[in-house]
FIGU-273122 format. One record per residue (C-alpha): residue in one letter; x, y, z; residue number from 1. Coordinates in Angstrom, 1 decimal, always signed. Each point is the difference from the previous one (the first is absolute). Example, Ala and Ser with C-alpha at 12.3 -4.5 7.8 and 13.67 -1.06 7.14 Angstrom:
REM FIGU-273122
SITE  aa  east  north  up  i
SITE  a  +12.3  -4.5  +7.8  1
SITE  s  +1.4  +3.4  -0.7  2
***
This chain:
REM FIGU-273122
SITE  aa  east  north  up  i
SITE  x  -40.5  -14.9  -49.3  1
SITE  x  +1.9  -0.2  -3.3  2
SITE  x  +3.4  +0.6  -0.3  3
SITE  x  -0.5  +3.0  -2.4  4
SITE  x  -2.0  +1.1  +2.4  5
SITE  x  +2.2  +0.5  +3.2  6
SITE  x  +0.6  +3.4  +1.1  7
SITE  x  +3.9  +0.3  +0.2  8
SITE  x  +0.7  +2.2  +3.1  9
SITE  x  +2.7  +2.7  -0.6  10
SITE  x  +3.4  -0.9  +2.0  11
SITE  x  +1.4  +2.9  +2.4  12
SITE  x  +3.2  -0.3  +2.1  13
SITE  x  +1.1  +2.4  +2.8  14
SITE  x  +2.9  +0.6  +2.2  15
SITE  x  -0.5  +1.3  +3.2  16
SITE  x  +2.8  +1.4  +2.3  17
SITE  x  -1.0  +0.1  +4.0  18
SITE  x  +2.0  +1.7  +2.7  19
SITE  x  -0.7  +0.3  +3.4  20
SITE  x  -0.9  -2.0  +2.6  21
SITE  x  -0.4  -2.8  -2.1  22
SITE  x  +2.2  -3.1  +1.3  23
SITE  x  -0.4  -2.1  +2.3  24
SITE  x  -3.5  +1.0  +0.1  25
SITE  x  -1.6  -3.2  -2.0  26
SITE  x  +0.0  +2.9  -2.5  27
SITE  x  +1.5  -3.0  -2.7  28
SITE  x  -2.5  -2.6  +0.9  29
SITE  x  -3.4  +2.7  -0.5  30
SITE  x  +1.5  +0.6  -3.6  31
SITE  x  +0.5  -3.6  -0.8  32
SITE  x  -3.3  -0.8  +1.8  33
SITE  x  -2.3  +3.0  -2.4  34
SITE  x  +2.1  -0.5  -3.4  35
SITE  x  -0.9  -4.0  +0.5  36
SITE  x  -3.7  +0.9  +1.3  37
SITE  x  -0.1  +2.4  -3.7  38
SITE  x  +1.4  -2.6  -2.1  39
SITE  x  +3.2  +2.1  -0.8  40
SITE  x  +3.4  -1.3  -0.8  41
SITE  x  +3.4  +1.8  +1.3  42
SITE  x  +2.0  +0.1  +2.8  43
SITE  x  +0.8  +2.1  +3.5  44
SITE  x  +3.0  +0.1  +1.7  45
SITE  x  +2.3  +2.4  +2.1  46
SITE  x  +2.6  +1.9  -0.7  47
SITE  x  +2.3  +2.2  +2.1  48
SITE  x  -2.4  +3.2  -1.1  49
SITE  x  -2.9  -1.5  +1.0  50
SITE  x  -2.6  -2.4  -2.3  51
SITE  x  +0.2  -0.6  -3.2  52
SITE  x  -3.7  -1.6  -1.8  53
SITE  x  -0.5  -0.8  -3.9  54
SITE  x  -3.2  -1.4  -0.8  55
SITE  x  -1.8  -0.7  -3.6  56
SITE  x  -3.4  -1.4  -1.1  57
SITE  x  -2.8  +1.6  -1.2  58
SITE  x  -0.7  +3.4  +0.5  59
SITE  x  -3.0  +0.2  +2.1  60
SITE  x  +1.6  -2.5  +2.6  61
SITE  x  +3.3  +2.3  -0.3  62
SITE  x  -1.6  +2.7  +1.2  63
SITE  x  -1.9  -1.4  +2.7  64
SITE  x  +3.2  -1.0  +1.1  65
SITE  x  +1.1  +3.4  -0.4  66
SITE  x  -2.5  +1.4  +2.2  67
SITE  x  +0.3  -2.7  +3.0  68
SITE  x  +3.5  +0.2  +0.1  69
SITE  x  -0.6  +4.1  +0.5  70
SITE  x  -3.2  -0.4  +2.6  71
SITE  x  +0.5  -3.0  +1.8  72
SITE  x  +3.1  -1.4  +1.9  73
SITE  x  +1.2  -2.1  +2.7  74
SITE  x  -0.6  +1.3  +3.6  75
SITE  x  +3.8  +1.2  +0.7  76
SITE  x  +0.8  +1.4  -3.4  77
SITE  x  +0.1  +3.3  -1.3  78
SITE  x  +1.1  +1.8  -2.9  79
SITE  x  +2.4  +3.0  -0.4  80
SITE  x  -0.2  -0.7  -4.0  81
SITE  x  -1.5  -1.7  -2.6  82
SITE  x  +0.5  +0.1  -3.6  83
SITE  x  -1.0  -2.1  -3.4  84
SITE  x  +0.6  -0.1  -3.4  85
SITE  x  -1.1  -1.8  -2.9  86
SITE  x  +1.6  -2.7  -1.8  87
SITE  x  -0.1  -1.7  -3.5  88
SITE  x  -1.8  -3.5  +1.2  89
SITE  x  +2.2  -2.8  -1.2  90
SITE  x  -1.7  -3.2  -1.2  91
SITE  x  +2.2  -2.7  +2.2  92
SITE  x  -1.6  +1.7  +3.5  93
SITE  x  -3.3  -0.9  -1.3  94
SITE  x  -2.0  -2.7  +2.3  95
SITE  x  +3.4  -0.2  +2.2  96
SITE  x  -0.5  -0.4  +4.0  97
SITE  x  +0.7  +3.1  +2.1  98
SITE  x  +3.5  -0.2  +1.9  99
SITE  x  +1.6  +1.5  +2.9  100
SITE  x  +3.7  +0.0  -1.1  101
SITE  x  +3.4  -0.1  +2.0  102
SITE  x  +0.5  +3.6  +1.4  103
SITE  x  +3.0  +2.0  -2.1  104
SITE  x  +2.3  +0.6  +2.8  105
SITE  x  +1.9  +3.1  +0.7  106
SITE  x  +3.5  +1.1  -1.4  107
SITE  x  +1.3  +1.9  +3.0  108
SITE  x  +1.8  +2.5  -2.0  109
SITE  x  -2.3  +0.7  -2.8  110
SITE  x  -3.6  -0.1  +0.3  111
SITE  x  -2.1  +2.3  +1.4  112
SITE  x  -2.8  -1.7  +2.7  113
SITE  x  -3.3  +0.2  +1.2  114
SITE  x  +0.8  +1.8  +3.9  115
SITE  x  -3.6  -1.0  +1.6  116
SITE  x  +0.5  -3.5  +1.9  117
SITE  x  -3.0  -1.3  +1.5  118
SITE  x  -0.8  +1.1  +4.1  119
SITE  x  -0.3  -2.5  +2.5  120
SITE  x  -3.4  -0.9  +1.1  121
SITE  x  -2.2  -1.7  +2.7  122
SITE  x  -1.3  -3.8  -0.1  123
SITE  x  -2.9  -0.1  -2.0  124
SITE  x  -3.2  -1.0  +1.0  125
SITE  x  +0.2  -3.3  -2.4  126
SITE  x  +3.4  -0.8  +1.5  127
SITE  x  -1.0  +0.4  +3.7  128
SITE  x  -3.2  -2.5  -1.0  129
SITE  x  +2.7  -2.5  -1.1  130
SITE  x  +2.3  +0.3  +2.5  131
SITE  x  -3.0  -0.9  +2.5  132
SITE  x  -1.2  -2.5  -1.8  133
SITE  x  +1.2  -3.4  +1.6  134
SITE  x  -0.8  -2.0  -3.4  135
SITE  x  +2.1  +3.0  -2.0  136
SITE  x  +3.6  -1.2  -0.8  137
SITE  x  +1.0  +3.5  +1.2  138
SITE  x  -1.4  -0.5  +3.2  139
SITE  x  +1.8  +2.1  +2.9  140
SITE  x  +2.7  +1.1  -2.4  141
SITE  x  +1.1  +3.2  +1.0  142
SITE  x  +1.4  +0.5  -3.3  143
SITE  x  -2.8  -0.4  -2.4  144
SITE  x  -0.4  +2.7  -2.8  145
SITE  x  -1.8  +0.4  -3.3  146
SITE  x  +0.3  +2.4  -3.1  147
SITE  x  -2.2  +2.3  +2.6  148
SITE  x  +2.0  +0.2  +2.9  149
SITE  x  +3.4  -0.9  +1.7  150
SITE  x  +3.5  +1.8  +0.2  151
SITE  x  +1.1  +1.6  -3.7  152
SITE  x  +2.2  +2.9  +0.5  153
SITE  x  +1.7  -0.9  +3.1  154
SITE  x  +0.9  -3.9  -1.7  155
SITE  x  +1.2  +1.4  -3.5  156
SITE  x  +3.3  +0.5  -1.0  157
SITE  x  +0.0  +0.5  -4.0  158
SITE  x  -2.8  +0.9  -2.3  159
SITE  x  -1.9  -1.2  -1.9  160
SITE  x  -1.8  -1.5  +3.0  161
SITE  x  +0.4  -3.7  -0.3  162
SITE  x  +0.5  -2.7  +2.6  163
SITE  x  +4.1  -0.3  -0.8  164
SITE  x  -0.1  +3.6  +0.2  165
SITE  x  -1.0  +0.0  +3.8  166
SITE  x  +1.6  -1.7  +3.4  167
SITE  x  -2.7  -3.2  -1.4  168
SITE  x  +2.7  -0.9  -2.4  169
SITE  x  +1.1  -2.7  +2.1  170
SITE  x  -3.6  -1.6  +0.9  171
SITE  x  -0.5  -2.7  -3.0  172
SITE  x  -4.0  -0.4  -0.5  173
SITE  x  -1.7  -3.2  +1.2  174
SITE  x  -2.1  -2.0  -2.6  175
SITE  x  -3.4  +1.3  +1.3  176
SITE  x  +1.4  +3.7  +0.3  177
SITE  x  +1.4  -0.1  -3.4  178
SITE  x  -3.1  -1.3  -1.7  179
SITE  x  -1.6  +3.4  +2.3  180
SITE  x  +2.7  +2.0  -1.8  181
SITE  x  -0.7  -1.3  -3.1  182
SITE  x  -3.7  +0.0  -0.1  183
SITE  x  -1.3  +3.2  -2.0  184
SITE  x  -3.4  -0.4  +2.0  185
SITE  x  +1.1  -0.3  +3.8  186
SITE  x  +0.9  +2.8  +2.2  187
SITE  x  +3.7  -0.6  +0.1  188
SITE  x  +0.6  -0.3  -3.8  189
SITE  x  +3.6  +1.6  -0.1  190
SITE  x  -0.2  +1.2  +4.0  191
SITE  x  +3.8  +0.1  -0.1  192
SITE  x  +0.2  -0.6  +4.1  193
SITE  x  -2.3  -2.6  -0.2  194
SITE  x  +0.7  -2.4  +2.3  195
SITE  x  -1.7  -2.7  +2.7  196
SITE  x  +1.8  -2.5  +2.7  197
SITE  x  +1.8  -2.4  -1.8  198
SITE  x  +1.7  +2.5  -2.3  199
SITE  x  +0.8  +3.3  +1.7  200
SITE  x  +1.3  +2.1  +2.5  201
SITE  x  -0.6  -1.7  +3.4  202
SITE  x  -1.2  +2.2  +3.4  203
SITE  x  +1.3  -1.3  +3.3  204
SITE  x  +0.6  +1.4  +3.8  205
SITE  x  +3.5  +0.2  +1.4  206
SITE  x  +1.7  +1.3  +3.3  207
SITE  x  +2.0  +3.5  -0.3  208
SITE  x  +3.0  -2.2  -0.7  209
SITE  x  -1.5  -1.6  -3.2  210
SITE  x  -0.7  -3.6  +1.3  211
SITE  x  -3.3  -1.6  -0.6  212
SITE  x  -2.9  +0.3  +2.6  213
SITE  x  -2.0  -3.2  -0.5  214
SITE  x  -3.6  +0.1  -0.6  215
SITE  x  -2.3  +1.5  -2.2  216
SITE  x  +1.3  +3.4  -0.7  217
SITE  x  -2.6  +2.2  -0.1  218
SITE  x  -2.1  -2.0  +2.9  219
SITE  x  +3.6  +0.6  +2.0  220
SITE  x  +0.2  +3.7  -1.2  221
SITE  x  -3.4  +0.6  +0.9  222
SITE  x  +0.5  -2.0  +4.0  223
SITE  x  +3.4  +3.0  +0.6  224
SITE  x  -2.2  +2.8  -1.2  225
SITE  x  -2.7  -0.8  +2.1  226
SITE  x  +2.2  -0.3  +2.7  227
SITE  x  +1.7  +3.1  -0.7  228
SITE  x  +3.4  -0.9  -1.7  229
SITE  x  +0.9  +2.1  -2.6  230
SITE  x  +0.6  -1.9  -3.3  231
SITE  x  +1.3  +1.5  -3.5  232
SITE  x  -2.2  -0.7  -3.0  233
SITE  x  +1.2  +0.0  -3.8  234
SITE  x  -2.3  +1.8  -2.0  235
SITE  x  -0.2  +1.0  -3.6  236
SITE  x  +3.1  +2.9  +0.1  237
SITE  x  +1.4  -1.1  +3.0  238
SITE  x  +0.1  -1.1  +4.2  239
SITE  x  -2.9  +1.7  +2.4  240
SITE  x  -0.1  -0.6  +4.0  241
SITE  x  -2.9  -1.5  +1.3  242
SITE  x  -1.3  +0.3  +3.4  243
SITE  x  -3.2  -0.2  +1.5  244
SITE  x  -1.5  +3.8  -0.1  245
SITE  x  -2.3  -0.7  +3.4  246
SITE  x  +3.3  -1.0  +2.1  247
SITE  x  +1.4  +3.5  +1.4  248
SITE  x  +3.2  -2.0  +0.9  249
SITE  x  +0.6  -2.0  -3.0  250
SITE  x  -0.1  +3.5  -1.8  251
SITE  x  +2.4  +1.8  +2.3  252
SITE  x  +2.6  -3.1  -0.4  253
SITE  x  -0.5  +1.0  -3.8  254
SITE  x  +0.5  +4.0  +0.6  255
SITE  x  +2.9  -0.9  +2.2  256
SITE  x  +2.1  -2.6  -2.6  257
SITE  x  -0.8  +2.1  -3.1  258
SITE  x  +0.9  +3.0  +1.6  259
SITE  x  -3.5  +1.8  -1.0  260
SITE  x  -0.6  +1.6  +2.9  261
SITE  x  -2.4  +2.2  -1.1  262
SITE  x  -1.5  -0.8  -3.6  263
SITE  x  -3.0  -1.3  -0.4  264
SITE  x  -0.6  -4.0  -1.5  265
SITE  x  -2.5  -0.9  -2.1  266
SITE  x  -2.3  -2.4  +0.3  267
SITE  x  -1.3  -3.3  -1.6  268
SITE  x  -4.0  -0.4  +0.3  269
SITE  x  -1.4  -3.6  -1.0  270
SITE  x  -2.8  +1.4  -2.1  271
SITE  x  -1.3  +3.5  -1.2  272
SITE  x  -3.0  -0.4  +3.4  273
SITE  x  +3.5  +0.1  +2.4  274
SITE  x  +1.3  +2.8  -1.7  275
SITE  x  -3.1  +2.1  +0.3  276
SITE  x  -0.8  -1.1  +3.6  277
SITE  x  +3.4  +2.4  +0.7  278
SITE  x  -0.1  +2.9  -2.2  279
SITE  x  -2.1  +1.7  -2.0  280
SITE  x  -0.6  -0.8  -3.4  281
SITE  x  -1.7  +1.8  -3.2  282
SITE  x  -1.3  -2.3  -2.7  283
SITE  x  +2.7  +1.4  -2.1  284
SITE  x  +3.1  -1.0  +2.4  285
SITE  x  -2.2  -3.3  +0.3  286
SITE  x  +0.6  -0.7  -3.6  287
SITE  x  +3.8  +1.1  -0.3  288
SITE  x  +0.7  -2.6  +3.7  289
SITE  x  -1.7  -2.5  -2.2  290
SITE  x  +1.6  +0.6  -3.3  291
SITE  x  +2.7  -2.2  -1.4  292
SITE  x  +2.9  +2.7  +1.2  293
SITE  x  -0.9  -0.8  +3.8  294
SITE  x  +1.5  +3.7  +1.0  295
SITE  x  +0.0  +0.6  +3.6  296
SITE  x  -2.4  +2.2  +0.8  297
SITE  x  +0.5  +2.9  +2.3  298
SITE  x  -3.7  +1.2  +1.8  299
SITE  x  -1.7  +0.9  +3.3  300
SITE  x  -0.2  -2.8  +2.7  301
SITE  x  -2.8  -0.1  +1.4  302
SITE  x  +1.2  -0.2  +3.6  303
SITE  x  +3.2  +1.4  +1.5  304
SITE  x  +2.9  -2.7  +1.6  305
SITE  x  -2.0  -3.1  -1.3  306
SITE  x  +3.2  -1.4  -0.8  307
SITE  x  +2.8  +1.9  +2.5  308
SITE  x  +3.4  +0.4  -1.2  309
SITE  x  -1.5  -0.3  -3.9  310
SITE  x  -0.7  +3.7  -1.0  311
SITE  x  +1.7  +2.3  +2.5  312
SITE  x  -0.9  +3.7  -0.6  313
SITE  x  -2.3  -0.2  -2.7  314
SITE  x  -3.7  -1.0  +0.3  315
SITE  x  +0.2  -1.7  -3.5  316
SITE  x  +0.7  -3.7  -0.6  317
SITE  x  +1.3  -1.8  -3.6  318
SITE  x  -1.8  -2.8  -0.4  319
SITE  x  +0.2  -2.4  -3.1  320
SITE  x  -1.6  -3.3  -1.0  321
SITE  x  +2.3  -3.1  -0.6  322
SITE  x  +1.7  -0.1  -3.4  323
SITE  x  +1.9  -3.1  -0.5  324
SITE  x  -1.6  -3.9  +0.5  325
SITE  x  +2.9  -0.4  +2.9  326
SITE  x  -1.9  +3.0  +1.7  327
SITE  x  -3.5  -1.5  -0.5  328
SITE  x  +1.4  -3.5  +1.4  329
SITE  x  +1.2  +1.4  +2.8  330
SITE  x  -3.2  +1.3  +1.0  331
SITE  x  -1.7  -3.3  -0.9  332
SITE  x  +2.4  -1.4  +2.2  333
SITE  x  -0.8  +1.8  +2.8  334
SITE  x  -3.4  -0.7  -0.4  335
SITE  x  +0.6  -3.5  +0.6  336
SITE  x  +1.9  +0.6  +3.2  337
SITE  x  -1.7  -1.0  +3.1  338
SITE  x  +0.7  +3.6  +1.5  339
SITE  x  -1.0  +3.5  -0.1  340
SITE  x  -1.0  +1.3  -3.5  341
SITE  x  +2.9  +1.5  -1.3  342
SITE  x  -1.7  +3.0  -2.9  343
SITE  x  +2.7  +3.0  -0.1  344
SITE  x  +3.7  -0.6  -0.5  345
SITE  x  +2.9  +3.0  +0.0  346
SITE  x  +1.5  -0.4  -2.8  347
SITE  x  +2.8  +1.8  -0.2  348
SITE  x  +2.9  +0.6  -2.7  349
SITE  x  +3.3  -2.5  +1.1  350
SITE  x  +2.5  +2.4  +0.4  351
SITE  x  +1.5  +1.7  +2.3  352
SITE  x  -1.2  +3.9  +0.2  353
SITE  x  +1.3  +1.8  -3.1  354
SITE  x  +1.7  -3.2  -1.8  355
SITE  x  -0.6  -1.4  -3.1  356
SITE  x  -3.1  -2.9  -0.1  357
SITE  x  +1.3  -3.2  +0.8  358
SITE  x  -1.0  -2.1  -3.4  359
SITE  x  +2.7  -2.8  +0.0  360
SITE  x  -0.3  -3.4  +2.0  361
SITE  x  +4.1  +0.3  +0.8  362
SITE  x  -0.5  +3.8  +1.7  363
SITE  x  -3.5  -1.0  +1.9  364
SITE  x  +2.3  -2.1  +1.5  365
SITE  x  +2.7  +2.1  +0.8  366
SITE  x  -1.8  +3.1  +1.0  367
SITE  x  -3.3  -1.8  +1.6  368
SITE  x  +1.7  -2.6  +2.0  369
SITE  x  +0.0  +2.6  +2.8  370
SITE  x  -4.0  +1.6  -0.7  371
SITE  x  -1.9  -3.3  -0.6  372
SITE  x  -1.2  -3.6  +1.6  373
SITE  x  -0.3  -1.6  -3.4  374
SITE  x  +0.1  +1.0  -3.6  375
SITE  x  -2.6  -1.0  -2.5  376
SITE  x  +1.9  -0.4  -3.2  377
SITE  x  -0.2  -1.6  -3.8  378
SITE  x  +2.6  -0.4  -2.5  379
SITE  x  -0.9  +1.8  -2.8  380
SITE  x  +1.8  +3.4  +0.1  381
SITE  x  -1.1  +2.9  +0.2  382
SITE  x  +1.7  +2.4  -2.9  383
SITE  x  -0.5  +3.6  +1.3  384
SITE  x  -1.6  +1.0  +3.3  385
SITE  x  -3.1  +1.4  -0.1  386
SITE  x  -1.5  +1.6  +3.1  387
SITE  x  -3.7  +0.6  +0.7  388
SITE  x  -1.7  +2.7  -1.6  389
SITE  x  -2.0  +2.9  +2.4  390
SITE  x  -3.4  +1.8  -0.7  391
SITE  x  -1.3  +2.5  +1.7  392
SITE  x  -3.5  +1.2  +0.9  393
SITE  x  -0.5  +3.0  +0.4  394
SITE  x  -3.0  +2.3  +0.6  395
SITE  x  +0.8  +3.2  -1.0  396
SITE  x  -2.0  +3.3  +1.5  397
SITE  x  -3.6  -1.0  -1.8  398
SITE  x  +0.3  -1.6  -3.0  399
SITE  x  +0.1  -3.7  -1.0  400
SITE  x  +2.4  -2.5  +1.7  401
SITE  x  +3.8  +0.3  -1.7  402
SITE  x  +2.5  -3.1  -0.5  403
SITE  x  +3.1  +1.5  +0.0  404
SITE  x  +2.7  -3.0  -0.8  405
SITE  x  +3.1  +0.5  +2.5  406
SITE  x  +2.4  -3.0  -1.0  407
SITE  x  -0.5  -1.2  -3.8  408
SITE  x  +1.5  -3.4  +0.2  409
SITE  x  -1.2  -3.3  -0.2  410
SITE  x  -3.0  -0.1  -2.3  411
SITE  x  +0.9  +3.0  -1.9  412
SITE  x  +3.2  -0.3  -1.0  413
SITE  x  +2.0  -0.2  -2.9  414
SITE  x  -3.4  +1.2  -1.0  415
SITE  x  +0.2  +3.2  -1.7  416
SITE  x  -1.6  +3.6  +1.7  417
SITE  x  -1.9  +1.9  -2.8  418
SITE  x  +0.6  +3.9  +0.3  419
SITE  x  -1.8  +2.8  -1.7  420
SITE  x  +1.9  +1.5  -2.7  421
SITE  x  -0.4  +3.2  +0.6  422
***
C-alpha cells in the first residue's frame, strides 16, 4: 500500500480516575497488561485518592480500553468511582511504551485519600499448588502470596499501598523474586508482599519462653497437636490457639487457661468434606466457607457432643476452612505423622476472655507463656489485629436459608458497607 494511501487513524487520549478497592489488588498490573495488549501509550500509577490512568492512541483502541477497564477487573478489586475525560493528544506520547510510574505519596496534612484499603484474603488456589510443589522455589513456604491473595490490610501502614508502605519495608527482594516483581506477565508483577525463603519473613516453633524448638516446625507443631498440647498459631490479623477438637481434655486445659469457661471455640476443618461431615451446610454457606474471606461459619451440627467441651449450650458449631499456607501446612503435616489423623483443630482467638487479640510476637510471649506448649511464629509484623469474621445460617420460619453476618472482620474490612439511601 502506497503512502498516500494509508488511512491515518485519529488520536484520542483519556484520563481515568479510579477509587475503591483498587490497590493492592494487581489492579496496576491488569491496566498496564490491556493498554500494552491495545497498543496504547500512557501511564498508571497510584495516588493517595486512589488510581490515576492516561492513555492515548487511536480512537477505536481508546475506547476498547475504555470499556475493559469499566467491565472487567482483577478478582479482588472493586470500584466505588470511576471517571474520564478527554484530552488534547500530544504528538511526543505517540508510539511510547506504556508505564507504571512511582506512586505520588501522601502529604499528611493536605491531601485528601482514597479510604478503601484492600481486605485480607485466603491462599489462593495457585499459591497452595506452589507451595506443594517440591520443584516450586516456594515450596512449603508458609508465607507465599500473590497479587490474589495474602495479608493487605492488616500489613499496611500508609497509602498508597506499596511494599515500603507496609511492615515488608524491611524484606529486600531476591534476584528471582524481583525479576517476578517486575515481570508485567507473571502473577506477582508488583505483589508488594511478595516473598519466598531466601528473602522474607521466616516461620519457626519456639517454647513459651521464646527459645527455639529444633526440628521442622510445622512437622513438630503438628506431633504437640496431635498429642494434645495446645500451641499458638500466627495468622493473618493476629495469634489463635490450637488444640486438637477430638481430645475432651486438651480442650478443657484450653477453657481452663483462657478463662472461657463457657463460650464456644470454633473449629478448623481440613477441607470443605470435614466441615459438612459436622454440620449442615446449604450450597450457599458452601460457597461463602469457600470464598476468599474464609468467615467462620455458624450452622447445625449434625450430631450433639461430637466434640465435648467445644459448643456448650448451643446445638450449632462454627466451622471454617484454613485460610493462611501455615494453616494448610499444618494439616499436611499431620498427614505425614505416623499417628491418628488429625482433621478438626479449635482454633481459638489468643487472648485471654474479653482482652484485646494478641497480634505482636513480644506480648504472645508475655501473655501466652502461661496458655501454650509452643508458639508458631514469623517475623513479619502484623500492623492491626484482625479477628475472624462470623456468618450465620439461619432458617427462618419457611422461606429460603438467610446468612446473617455476626462479626465483620477479617475479609471484610476496611471494606466499605453500602446502605440504601433512603
Amino acid at each position: 500500500m502506497s503512502r498516500s494511501s494509508q488511512v491515518i487513524q485519529p488520536q484520542s487520549r483519556r484520563q481515568f480516575r479510579i477509587q475503591g478497592q483498587v490497590q493492592g489488588v494487581g489492579f496496576r498490573p491488569f491496566v498496564f497488561r490491556l493498554a500494552c495488549d491495545l497498543g496504547l501509550s500512557g501511564f498508571v500509577r497510584n495516588e493517595p485518592q486512589g488510581v490515576l490512568v492516561q492513555v492515548q492512541g487511536d480512537l477505536a483502541s481508546v475506547q476498547r480500553f475504555t470499556v475493559c477497564i469499566k467491565e472487567d477487573r482483577p478478582t479482588l478489586a472493586s470500584y466505588d468511582s470511576l471517571t474520564f475525560q478527554d484530552m488534547a493528544p500530544r504528538e511526543e506520547l505517540s508510539g511510547q511504551p506504556f508505564e507504571i510510574l512511582a506512586s505520588v505519596q501522601r502529604h499528611r496534612s493536605r491531601q485528601k485519600t482514597n479510604k478503601t484499603v484492600t481486605v485480607d484474603t485466603a491462599i489462593c488456589p495457585d499459591c497452595l499448588a506452589e507451595m506443594r510443589d517440591p520443584d516450586n522455589k516456594r515450596y512449603r513456604y508458609g508465607l507465599i502470596n500473590c497479587t490474589n491473595c495474602g495479608p493487605r490490610f492488616s500489613i499496611i501502614t500508609d497509602v498508597p499501598y506499596d511494599r515500603p508502605n507496609t511492615s515488608m519495608a524491611n524484606f529486600r527482594m531476591c534476584l528471582p523474586c524481583m525479576q517476578e516483581y517486575t515481570n508485567p506477565r507473571d502473577r506477582r508483577f508488583h505483589a508488594q508482599p511478595t516473598a519466598c525463603h531466601d528473602c522474607g519473613p521466616q516461620v519457626s516453633l519456639v517454647d513459651p519462653q521464646g527459645q527455639p524448638i529444633e526440628g521442622d516446625p510445622y512437622l513438630k507443631a503438628a506431633a504437640m497437636l496431635a498429642a494434645g498440647r495446645i500451641v499458638a498459631i500466627k495468622g493473618i490479623g493476629g495469634f489463635h490457639l490450637a488444640v486438637r477438637a477430638d481430645d475432651a481434655q486438651a480442650v478443657k486445659r484450653l477453657r481452663t487457661l483462657k478463662h472461657r469457661e463457657h463460650k464456644p471455640f470454633a473449629l478448623l476443618c481440613r477441607d470443605l468434606d470435614v466441615a459438612s461431615d459436622l454440620v449442615h451446610l446449604s450450597d450457599h454457606a458452601k460457597i461463602q466457607l469457600q470464598s476468599n474471606t474464609r468467615p467462620i461459619m455458624l450452622a447445625m451440627a449434625k450430631q450433639a457432643d461430637q466434640f465435648p467441651g467445644v459448643n456448650p449450650g448451643t446445638d450449632r458449631l462454627g466451622v471454617m476452612l484454613p485460610y493462611t499456607p501455615i494453616q494448610h501446612l499444618i494439616f499436611d503435616a499431620c498427614e505425614q505423622l505416623d499417628c491418628q489423623r488429625v482433621d478438626v483443630l479449635v482454633m481459638t482467638s489468643a487472648n485471654i476472655s474479653n482482652e484485646p487479640l494478641i497480634h505482636k510476637n513480644t506480648d504472645a510471649l508475655e501473655h501466652m507463656a502461661g496458655i501454650c506448649d509452643a508458639i508458631l511464629w514469623h517475623d513479619r509484623e502484623i500492623v492491626r489485629s484482625v479477628d475472624d469474621s462470623v456468618l450465620m445460617s439461619m432458617q427462618i420460619e419457611e422461606r429460603e436459608e438467610v446468612i446473617l453476618p455476626m462479626r465483620r472482620a477479617r475479609g471484610f474490612v476496611p471494606a466499605t458497607l453500602p446502605l440504601p439511601t433512603s
